[in-house]
N, C-alpha and C positions, 0 to 999 in steps of 0.2 A: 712400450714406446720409449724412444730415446729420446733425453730433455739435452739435447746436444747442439751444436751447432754442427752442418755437414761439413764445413772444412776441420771444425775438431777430431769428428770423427774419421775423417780423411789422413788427417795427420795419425790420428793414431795407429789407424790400418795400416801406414807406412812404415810406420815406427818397430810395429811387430813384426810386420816383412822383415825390417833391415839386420832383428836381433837375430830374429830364428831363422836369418835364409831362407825363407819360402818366399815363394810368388803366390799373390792372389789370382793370377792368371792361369795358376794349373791346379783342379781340383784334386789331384790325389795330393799333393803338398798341402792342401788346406785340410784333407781329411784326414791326414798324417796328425799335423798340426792338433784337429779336433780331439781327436782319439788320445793325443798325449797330453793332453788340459785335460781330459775325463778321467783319465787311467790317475794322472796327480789328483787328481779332487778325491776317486773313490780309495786310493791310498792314503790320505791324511788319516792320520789317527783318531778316531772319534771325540770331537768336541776339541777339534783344533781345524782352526780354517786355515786352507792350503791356501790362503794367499799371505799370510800373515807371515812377515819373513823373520819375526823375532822369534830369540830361543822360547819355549815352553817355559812356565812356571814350574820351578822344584817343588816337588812336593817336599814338606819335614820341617 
């Protein structure tokens, strides 16, 4: 469950239409959309969250 407000979440679902040019109105752009948030998640490097937009730690 989402601890949200639905206009929050309203605004956000717009927000990510407006970056990645999709429409929530056409499923294969959302299923585009899904498959490319899964493909970056299971590409992250192990023990680095793919949301995290800072460099990695150096190791040494």
């Amino acid at each position: 469950m989402l601890f949200i407000h639905r206009n929050t979440l309203m605004y956000r679902l717009k927000k990510i239409e407006n970056i990645c040019r999709v429409s929530s109105e056409e499923p294969r752009e959302m299923i585009a959309l899904h498959l490319a948030i899964l493909r970056a998640i299971l590409a992250a490097p192990p023990g680095r969250d793919p949301q995290n937009r800072e460099k990695p730690a150096e190791n040494g």
